[in-house]
C-alpha positions as CSV (number, residue, x, y, z in Angstrom):
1,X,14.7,-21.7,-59.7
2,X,14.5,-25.2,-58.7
3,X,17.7,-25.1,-57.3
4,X,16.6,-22.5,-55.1
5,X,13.8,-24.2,-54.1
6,X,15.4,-27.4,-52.9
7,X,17.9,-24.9,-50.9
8,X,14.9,-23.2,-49.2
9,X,13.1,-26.6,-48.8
10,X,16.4,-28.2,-47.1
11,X,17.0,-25.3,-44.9
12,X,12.6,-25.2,-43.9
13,X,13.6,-29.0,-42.5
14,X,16.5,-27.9,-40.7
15,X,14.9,-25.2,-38.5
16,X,12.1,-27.7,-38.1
17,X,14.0,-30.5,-36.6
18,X,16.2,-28.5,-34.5
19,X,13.1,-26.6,-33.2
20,X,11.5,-30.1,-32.9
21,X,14.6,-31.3,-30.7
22,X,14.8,-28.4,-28.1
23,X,11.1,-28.5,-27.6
24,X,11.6,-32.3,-26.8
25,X,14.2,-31.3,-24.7
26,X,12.4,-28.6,-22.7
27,X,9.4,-30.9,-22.3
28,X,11.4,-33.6,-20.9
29,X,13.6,-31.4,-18.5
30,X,10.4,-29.8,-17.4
31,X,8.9,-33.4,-16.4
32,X,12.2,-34.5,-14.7
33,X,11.5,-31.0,-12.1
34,X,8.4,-32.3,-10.8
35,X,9.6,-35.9,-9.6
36,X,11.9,-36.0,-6.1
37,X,11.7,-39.0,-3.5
38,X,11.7,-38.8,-0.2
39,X,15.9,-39.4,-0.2
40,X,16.2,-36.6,-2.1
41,X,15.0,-34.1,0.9
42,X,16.2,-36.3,4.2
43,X,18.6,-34.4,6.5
44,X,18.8,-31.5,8.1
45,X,17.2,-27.8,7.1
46,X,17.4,-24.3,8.7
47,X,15.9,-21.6,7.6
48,X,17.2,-19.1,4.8
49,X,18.9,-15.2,5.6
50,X,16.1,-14.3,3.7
51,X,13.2,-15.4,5.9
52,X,15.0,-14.8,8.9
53,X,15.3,-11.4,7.7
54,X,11.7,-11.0,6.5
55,X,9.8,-12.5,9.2
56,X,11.8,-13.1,12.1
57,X,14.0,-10.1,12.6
58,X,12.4,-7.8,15.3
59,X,9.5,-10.0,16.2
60,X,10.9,-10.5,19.6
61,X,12.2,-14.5,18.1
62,X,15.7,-13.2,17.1
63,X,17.0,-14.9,20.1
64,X,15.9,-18.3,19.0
65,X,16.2,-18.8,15.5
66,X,19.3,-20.9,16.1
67,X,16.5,-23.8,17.2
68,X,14.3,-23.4,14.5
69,X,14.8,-26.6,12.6
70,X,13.3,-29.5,10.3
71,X,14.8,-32.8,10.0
72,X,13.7,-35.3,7.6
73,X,14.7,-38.8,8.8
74,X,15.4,-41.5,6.0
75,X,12.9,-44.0,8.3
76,X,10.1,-41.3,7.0
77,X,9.7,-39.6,10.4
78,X,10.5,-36.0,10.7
79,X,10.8,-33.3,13.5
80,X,11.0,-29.6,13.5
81,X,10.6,-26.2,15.4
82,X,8.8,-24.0,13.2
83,X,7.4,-20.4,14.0
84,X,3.9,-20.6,15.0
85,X,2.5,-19.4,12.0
86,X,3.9,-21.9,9.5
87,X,1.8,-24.8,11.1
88,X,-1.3,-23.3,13.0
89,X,-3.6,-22.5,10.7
90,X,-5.7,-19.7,11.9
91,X,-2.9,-17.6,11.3
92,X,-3.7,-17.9,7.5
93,X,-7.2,-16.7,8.1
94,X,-5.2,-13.3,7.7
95,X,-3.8,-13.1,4.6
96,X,-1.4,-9.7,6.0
97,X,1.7,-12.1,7.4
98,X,3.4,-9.2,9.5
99,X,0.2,-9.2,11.7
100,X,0.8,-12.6,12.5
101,X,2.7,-14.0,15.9
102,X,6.1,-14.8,14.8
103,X,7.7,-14.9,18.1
104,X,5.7,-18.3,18.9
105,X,7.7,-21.4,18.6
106,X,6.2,-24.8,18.5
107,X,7.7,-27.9,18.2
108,X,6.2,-30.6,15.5
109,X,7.3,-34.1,14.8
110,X,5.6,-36.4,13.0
111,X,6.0,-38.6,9.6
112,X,6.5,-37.2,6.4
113,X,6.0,-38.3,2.7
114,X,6.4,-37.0,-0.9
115,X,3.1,-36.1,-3.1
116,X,1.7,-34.1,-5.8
117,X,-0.7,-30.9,-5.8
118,X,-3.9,-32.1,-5.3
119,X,-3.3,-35.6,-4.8
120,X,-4.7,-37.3,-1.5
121,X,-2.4,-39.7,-0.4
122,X,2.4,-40.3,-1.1
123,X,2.5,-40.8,-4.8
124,X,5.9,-41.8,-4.0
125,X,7.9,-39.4,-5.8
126,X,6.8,-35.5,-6.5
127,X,7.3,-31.4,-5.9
128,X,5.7,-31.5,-2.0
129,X,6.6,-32.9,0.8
130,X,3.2,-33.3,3.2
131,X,4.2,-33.4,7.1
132,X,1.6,-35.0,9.4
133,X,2.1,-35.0,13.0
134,X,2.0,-33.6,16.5
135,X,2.5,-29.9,17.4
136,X,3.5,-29.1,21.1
137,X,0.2,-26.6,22.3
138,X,-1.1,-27.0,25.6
139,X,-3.1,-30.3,24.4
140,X,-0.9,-32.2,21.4
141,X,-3.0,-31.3,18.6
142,X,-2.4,-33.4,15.1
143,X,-1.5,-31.2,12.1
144,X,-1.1,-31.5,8.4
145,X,1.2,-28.7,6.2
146,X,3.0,-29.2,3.2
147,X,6.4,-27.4,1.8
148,X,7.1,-26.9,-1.9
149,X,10.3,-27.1,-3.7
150,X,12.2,-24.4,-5.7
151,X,15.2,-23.8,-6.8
152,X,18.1,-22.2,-4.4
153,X,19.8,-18.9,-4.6
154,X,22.7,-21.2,-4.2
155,X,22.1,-23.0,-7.3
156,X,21.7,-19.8,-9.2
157,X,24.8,-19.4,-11.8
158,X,25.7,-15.8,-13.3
159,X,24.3,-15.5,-16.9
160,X,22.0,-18.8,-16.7
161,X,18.1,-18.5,-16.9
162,X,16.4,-18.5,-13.0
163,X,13.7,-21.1,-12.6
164,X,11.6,-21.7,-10.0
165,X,11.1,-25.4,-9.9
166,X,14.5,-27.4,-9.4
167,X,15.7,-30.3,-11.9
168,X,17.2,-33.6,-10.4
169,X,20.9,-33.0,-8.9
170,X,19.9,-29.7,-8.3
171,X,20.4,-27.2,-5.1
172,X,16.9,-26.4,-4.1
173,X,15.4,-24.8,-0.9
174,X,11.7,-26.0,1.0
175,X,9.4,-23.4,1.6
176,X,6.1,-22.5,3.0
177,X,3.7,-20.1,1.1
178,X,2.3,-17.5,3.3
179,X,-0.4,-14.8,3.6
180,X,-2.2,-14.0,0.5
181,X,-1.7,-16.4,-2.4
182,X,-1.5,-13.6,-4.9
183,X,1.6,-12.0,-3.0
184,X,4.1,-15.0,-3.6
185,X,5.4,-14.5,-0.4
186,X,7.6,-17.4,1.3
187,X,9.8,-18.9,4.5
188,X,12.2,-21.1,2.8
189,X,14.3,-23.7,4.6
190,X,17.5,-24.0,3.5
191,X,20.2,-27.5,3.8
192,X,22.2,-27.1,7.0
193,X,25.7,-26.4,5.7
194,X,28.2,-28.1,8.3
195,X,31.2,-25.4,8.7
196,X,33.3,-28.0,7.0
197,X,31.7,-27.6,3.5
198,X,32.6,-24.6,1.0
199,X,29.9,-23.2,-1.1
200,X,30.6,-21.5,-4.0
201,X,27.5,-19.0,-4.6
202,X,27.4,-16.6,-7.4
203,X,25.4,-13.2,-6.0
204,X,21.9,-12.2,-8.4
205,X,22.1,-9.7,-10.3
């Protein structure tokens, strides 16, 4: 019976240091997520199929998505050509997005730092990047808006768990949220793949 015992005792402390392990592991990959610089976003972004598709397609804007745009400069600058509704905010007021003017452009340029969800000022390193600059309407008016990060369709590998916040190294999209909070509905901005590079992508399932 003691034998027994000791077996059952030794195989208790087994499950409870491997379940000890991969909750420290799972706590320390879901810190590493939220923390990106500002090198980690510079360069050049365009935005996704899918938005194009959702938003822009038969808006009357199809003839200029090629110059939407937003390019993150290493100096912290940025500038962009956004639809309308991504940076004027009365738009939001309505929370029903295909009501909204996609077929105005505007262009933005400003400066452009990485922060936290309700934090004030750059904390440096985090999971939004905060623009803050001019938008081209009849008078310059100054703007704030902020993209989020999540993880690309590119990143996505067959058979692996889908997450929505990257980790570092990771293949992750920017992306506004639109219309009504509750409906998760996004325009995501993509990396500008030059024709040079091969991506290999892996279709959901």
């Amino acid at each position: 019976m003691k034998k027994i015992w000791n077996i059952l005792r030794v195989g208790l402390l087994l499950s409870l240091t491997l379940l000890t392990s991969s909750c420290l592991e799972d706590f320390f990959e879901a810190e590493e997520e939220y923390y990106f610089e500002m090198k980690d976003v510079q360069g050049e972004w365009v935005p996704t199929k899918n938005s194009i598709s959702r938003w822009l397609k038969n808006t009357g804007a199809t003839n200029t998505v090629a110059n939407y745009h937003l390019t993150l400069r290493e100096d912290g600058t940025f500038s962009a050509c956004f639809p309308g509704p991504l940076i004027v905010s009365e738009h939001r007021i309505d929370h029903h997005p295909e009501n909204w003017e996609w077929s105005s452009v505007y262009s933005y340029e400003g400066y452009y730092y990485m922060t936290t969800q309700g934090a004030q000022l750059s904390s440096g390193k985090g999971d939004i990047v905060q623009l803050w600059g001019k938008i081209s309407e009849g008078n310059p008016t100054r703007r704030g808006t902020q993209l989020d990060l999540k993880t690309s369709d590119r990143s996505y590998i067959k058979g692996k768990k889908r997450r929505f916040r990257p980790k570092k190294g990771e293949d992750f999209d920017l992306f506004f949220f639109i219309g009504d909070p509750d409906s998760y509905d996004i325009f995501a901005f993509e990396r500008k793949i030059e024709s040079s590079e091969k991506i290999e992508t892996t279709p959901n399932r």
